[in-house]
C-alpha positions as CSV (number, residue, x, y, z in Angstrom):
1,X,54.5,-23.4,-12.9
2,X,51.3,-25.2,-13.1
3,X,49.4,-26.7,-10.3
4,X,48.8,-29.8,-9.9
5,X,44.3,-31.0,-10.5
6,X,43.2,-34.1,-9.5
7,X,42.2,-37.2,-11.5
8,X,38.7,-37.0,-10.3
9,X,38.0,-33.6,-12.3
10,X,38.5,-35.9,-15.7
11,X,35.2,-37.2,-15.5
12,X,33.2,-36.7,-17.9
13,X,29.9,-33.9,-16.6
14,X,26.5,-35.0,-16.0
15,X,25.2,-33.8,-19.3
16,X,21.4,-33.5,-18.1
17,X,22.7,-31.0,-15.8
18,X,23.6,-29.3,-18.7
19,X,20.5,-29.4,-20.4
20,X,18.8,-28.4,-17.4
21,X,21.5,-25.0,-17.1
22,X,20.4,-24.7,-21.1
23,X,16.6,-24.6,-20.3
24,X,17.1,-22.7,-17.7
25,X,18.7,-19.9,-19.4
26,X,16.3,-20.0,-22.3
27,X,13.0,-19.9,-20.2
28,X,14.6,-16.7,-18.3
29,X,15.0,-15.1,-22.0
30,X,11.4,-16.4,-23.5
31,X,9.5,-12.8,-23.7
32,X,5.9,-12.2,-22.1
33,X,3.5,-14.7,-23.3
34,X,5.6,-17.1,-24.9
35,X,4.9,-20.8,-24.6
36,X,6.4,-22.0,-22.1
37,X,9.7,-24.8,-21.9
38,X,8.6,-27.7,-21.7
39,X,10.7,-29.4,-18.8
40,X,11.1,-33.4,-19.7
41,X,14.8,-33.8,-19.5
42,X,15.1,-34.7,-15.8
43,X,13.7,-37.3,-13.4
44,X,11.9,-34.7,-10.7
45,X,8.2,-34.9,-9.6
46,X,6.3,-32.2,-9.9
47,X,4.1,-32.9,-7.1
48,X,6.0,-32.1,-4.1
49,X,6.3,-32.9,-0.8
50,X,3.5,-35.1,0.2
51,X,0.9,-33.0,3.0
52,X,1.7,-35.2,5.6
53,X,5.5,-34.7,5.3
54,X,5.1,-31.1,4.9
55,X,2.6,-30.9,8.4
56,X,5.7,-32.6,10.2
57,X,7.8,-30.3,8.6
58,X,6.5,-27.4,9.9
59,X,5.7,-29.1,13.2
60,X,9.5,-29.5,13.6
61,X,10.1,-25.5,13.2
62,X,7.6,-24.7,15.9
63,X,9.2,-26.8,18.1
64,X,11.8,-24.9,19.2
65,X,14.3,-28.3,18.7
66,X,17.4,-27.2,17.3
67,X,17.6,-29.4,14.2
68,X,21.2,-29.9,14.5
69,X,23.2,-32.8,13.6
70,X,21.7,-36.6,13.9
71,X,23.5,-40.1,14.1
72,X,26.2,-40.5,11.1
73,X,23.5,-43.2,9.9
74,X,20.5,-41.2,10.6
75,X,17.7,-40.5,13.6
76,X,17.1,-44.2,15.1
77,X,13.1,-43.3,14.6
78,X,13.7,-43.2,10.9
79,X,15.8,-46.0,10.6
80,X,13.5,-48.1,12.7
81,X,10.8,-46.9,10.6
82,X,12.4,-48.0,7.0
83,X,13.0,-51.4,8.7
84,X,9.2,-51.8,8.7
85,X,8.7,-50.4,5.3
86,X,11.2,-52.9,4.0
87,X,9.0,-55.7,6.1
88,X,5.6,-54.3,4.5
89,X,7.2,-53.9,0.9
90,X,9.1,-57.1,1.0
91,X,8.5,-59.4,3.7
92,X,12.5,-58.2,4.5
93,X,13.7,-58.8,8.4
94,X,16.0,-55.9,8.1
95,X,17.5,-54.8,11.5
96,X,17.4,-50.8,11.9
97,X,21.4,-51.5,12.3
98,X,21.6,-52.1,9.0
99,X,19.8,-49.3,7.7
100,X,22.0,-46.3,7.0
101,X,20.1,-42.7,6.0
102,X,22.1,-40.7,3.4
103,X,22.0,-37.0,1.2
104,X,20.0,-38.7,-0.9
105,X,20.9,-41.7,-3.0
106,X,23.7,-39.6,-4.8
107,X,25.5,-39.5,-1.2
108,X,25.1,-43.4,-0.9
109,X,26.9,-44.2,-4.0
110,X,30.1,-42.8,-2.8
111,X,29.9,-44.3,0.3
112,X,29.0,-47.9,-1.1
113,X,31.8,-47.9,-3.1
114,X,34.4,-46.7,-1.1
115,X,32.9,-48.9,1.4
116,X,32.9,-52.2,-0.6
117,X,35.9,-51.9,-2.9
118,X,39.5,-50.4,-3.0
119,X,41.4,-48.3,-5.7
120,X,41.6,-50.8,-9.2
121,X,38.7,-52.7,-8.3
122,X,36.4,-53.4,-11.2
123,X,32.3,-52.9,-11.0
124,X,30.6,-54.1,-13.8
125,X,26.9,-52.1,-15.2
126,X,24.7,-52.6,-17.8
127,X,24.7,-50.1,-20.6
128,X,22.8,-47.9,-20.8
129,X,23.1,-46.8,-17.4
130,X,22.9,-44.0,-15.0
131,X,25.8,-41.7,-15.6
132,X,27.1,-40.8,-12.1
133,X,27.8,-44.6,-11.5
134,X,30.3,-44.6,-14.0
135,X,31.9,-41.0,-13.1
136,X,31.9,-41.8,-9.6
137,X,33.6,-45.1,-10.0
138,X,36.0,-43.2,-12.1
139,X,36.9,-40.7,-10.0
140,X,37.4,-42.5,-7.0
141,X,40.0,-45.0,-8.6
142,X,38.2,-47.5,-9.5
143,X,37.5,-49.1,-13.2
144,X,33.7,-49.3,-14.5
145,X,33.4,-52.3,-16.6
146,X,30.8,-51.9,-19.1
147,X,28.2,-54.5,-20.1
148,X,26.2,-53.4,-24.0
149,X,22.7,-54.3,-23.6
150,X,20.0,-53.7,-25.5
151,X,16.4,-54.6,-25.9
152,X,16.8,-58.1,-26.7
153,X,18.3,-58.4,-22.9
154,X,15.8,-56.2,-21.6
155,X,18.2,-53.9,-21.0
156,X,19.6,-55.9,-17.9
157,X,22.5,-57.5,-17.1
158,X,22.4,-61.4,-16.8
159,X,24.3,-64.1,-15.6
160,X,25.6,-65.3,-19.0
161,X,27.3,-61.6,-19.3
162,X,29.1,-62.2,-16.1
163,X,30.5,-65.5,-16.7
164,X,31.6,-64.6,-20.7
165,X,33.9,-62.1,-18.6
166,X,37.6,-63.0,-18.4
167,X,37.6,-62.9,-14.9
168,X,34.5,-62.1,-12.4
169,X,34.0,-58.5,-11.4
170,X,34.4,-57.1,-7.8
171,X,31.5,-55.3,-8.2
172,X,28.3,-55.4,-9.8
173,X,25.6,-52.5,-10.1
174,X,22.4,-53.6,-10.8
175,X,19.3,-51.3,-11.2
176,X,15.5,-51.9,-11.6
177,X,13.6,-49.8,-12.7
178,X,16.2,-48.8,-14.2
179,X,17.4,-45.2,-15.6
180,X,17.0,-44.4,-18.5
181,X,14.9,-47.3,-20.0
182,X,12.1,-48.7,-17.4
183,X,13.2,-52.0,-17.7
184,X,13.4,-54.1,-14.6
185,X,14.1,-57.7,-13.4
186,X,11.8,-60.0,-12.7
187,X,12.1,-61.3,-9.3
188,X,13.4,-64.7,-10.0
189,X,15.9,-62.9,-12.4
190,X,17.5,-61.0,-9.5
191,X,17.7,-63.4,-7.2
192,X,19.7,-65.6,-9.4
193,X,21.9,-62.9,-9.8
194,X,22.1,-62.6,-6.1
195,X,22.5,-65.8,-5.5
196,X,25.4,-65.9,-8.5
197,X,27.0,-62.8,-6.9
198,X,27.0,-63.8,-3.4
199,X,28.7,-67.2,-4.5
200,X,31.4,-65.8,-6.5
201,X,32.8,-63.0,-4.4
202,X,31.0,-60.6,-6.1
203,X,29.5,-57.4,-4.6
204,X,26.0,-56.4,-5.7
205,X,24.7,-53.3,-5.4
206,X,21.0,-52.7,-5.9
207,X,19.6,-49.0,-7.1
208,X,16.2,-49.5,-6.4
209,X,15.3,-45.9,-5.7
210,X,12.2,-46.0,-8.6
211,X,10.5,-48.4,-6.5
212,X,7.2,-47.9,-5.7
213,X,6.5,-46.2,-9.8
214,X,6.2,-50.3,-11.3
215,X,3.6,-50.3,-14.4
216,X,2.4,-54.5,-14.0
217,X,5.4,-55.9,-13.5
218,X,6.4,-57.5,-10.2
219,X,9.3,-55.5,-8.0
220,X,11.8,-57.0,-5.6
221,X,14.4,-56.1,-3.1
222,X,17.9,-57.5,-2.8
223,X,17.7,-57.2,0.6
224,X,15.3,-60.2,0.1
225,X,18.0,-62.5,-1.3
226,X,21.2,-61.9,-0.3
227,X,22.8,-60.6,3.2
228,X,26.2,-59.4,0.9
229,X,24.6,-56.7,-1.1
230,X,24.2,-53.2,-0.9
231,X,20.3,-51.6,-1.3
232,X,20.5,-48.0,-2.9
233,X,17.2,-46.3,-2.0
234,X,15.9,-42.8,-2.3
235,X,12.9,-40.7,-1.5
236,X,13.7,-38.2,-4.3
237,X,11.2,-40.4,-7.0
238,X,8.2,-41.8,-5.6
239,X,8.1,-40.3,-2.4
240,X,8.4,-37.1,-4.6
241,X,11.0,-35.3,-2.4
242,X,14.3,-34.6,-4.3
243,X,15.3,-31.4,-3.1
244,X,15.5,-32.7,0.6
245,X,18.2,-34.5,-0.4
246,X,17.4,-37.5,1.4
247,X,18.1,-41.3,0.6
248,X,18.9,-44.4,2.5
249,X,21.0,-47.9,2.3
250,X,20.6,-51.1,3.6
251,X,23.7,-52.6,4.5
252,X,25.5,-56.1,4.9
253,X,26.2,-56.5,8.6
254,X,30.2,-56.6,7.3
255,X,30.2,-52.7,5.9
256,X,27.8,-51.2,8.5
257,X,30.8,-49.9,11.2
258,X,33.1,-48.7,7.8
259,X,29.8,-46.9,6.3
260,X,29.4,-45.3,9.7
261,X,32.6,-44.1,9.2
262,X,33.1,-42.7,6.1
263,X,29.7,-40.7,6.3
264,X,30.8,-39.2,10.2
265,X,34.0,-37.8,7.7
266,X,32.2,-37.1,4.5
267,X,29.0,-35.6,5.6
268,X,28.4,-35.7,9.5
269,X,24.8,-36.6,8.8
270,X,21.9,-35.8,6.6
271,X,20.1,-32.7,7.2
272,X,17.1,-33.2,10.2
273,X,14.6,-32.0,9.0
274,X,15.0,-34.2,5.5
275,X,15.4,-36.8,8.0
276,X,11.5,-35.6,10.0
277,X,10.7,-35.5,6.4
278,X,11.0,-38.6,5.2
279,X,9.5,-40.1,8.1
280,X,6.5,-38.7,7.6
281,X,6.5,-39.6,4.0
282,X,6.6,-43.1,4.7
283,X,2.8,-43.0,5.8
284,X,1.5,-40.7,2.8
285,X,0.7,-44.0,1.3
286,X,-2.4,-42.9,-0.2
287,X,-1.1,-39.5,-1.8
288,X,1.9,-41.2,-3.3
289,X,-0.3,-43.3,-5.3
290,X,-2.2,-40.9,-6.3
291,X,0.8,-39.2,-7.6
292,X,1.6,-42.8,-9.2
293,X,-1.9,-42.8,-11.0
294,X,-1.0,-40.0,-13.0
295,X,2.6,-41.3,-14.0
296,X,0.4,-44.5,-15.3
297,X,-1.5,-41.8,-17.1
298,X,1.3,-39.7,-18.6
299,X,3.1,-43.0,-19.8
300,X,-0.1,-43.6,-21.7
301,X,-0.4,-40.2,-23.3
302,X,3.2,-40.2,-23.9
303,X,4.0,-43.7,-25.5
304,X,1.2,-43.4,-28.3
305,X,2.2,-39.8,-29.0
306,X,5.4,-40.7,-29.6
307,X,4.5,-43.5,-32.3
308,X,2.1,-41.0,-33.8
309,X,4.9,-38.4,-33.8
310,X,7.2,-40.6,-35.9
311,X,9.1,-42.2,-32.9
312,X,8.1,-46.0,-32.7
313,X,11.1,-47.1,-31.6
314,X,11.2,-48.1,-28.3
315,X,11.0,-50.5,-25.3
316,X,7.9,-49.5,-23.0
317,X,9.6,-49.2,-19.5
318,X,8.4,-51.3,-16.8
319,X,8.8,-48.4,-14.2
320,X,10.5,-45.3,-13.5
321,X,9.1,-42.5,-15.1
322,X,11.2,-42.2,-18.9
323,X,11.1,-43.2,-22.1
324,X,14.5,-44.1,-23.3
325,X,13.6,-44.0,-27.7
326,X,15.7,-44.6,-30.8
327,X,16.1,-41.9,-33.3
328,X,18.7,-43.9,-35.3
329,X,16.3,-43.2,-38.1
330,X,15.7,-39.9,-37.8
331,X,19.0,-38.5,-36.5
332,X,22.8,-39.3,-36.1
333,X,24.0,-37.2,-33.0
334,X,21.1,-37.3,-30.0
335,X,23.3,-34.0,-28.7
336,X,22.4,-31.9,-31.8
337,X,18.9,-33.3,-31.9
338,X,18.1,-32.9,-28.6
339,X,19.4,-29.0,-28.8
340,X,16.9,-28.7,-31.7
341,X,14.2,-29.7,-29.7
342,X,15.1,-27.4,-27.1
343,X,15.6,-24.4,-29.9
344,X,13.0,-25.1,-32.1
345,X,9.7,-26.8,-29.9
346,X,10.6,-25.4,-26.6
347,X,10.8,-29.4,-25.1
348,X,13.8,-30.0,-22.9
349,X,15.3,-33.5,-23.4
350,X,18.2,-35.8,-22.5
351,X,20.7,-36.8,-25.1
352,X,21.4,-40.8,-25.2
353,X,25.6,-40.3,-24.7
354,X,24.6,-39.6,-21.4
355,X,24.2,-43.1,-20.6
356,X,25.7,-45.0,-23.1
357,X,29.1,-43.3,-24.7
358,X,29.2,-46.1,-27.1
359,X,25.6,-46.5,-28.6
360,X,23.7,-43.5,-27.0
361,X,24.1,-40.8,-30.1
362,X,21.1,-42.6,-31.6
363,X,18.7,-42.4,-28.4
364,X,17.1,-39.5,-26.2
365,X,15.1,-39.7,-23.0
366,X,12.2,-38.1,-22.3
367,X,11.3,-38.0,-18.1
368,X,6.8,-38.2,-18.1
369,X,6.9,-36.9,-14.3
370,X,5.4,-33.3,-15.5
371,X,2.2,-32.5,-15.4
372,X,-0.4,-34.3,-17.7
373,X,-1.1,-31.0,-19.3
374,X,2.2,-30.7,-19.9
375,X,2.9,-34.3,-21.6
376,X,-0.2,-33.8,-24.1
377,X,1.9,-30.5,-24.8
378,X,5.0,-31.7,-25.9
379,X,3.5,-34.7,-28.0
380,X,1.1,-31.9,-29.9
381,X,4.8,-30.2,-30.2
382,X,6.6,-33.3,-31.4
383,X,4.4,-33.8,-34.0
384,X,5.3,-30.3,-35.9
385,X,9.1,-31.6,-35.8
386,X,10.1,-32.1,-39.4
């Protein structure tokens, strides 16, 4: 008799996971002196804790504290302390109440939605788009409802999307920067959708967890425009800290008590000393944009070597740290291609179906967060592909 599995293990996988178990495996089998894989496929710093965060770190195992569990919503010192940041950022009056600390901004997602909607509800997202917001929504019992857009939208949303619908979403995820393309909204942008959202019984969410890695363009907050939405943030990306696992939310006042909830059953709290962390990280100011200097850098290097390597074809992102290109041109499955590039020029990279099931088999990402060394590397490499 077989047993009975659960709808939420039909998603479909995180493919970049995938490419990062196939990189893996073939740097482990590369023999002595080979050149090395070149690791572009994935949005992780290779910087490292900042020292300041790493000093308080270590201060917190001499101690002799325990380090045991915290709040469900985090240490009050932290969350008092991303209140400020949110009023130095943003000029946001954000209560410490409303700021809830999560395992990282992959542990807020579930809790947002869970949270903010109810089995059937529909969230709408621009395509392309991350690809856990759509497997999470999935596999919770709720329906993604996906938005094309391309570079003549800027790769955003917009209000005209919403209201060509046949009936307005429940939810709407917004992100900027964005993953995979760079592409943000201006401010005026999102807060006309905030406004439109808030007016219409629509819940926004906000991933804004590349902010702080902007390249001229102006960034905003939600939290600046509307009380209803949920802020996604996330030290992983320009705090440069994505193995602590460590991310945070701001909160209407109406879903702080069920979020409390839900993360005292799903997680107790996030780990303490990702929590002593972070704090500390929020005053590394200095190093962090030192760390953004060379992503300013590595765009540089990496945007012209691509147009000299045959790959014009693309939208230069706004922030973040990828370049989201289009190979329709050159190839017509961004899987196969992708594996070549991993076979053939050691460079590991993302396939486009990833993020957009429909349209991404003409498109690969390639993360410019390594090393500048690194970056000049894999455009010299590119350049060999036939």
């Amino acid at each position: 008799m077989a047993l009975k599995t659960g709808a939420g293990g039909k998603v479909p996988p995180f493919r970049v996971m995938d490419v990062i178990q196939a990189a893996n495996a073939r740097a482990a089998a590369l023999p002595p002196g080979a050149p090395k894989i070149l690791r572009m496929e994935v949005g992780q710093p290779g910087t490292g804790l900042p020292r300041g965060a790493r000093e308080a770190v270590e201060a917190a195992l001499r101690s002799g504290d325990p380090l045991g569990y915290t709040e469900a919503l985090g240490r009050p010192s932290l969350r008092a302390r991303l209140a400020r940041h949110m009023a130095d950022w943003y000029g946001a009056d954000i209560p410490p109440a409303r700021i809830a600390v999560t395992l990282g901004a992959s542990g807020a997602f579930p809790l947002a939605f869970l949270a903010g909607f109810g089995p059937g509800d529909t969230i709408a997202l621009a395509a392309p788009y991350y690809p856990p917001y759509f497997n999470i929504i999935t596999a919770l019992g709720l329906r993604p409802l996906v938005l094309p857009c391309g570079i003549e939208t800027g790769f955003q949303p917009s209000i005209a999307m919403l209201r060509a619908l046949p009936e307005p979403p429940d939810g709407l995820i917004i992100a900027s920067p964005a993953n995979p393309t760079g592409s943000m909204l201006a401010p005026a942008e999102l807060e006309a959708l905030c406004r439109f959202c808030h007016e219409n019984g629509i819940r926004l969410i906000s991933d804004e967890i590349y902010h702080g890695l902007t390249y001229g363009k102006p960034q905003a907050s939600a939290a600046q425009f509307s009380e209803s939405a949920i802020v996604v943030n996330s030290f992983s990306k320009y705090f440069s800290m994505t193995g602590w696992r460590i991310g945070w939310m701001v909160l209407p006042a109406d879903l702080q008590r069920v979020t409390e909830t839900l993360a005292q059953n799903f997680f107790i709290s996030a780990a303490y000393v990702s929590q002593v962390a972070a704090e500390a990280a929020l005053d590394c100011g200095q190093e962090l944009e030192a760390y953004r200097a060379n992503y300013v850098q590595a765009r540089e290097i990496l945007m012209a070597g691509l147009r000299a390597a045959g790959f014009p074809h693309f939208s230069p992102p706004d922030g973040a740290f990828y370049i989201y290109a289009d190979i329709g041109d050159r190839a017509a499955d961004s899987t196969a291609f992708c594996a070549r590039l991993l076979a053939e020029l050691g460079i590991a990279a993302t396939p486009g179906v990833d993020f957009d099931a429909a349209r991404g088999g003409r498109y690969f990402r390639l993360s410019y967060c390594a090393s500048l060394a690194d970056i000049e590397e894999a455009v010299t490499r590119l350049k060999r592909l036939g």
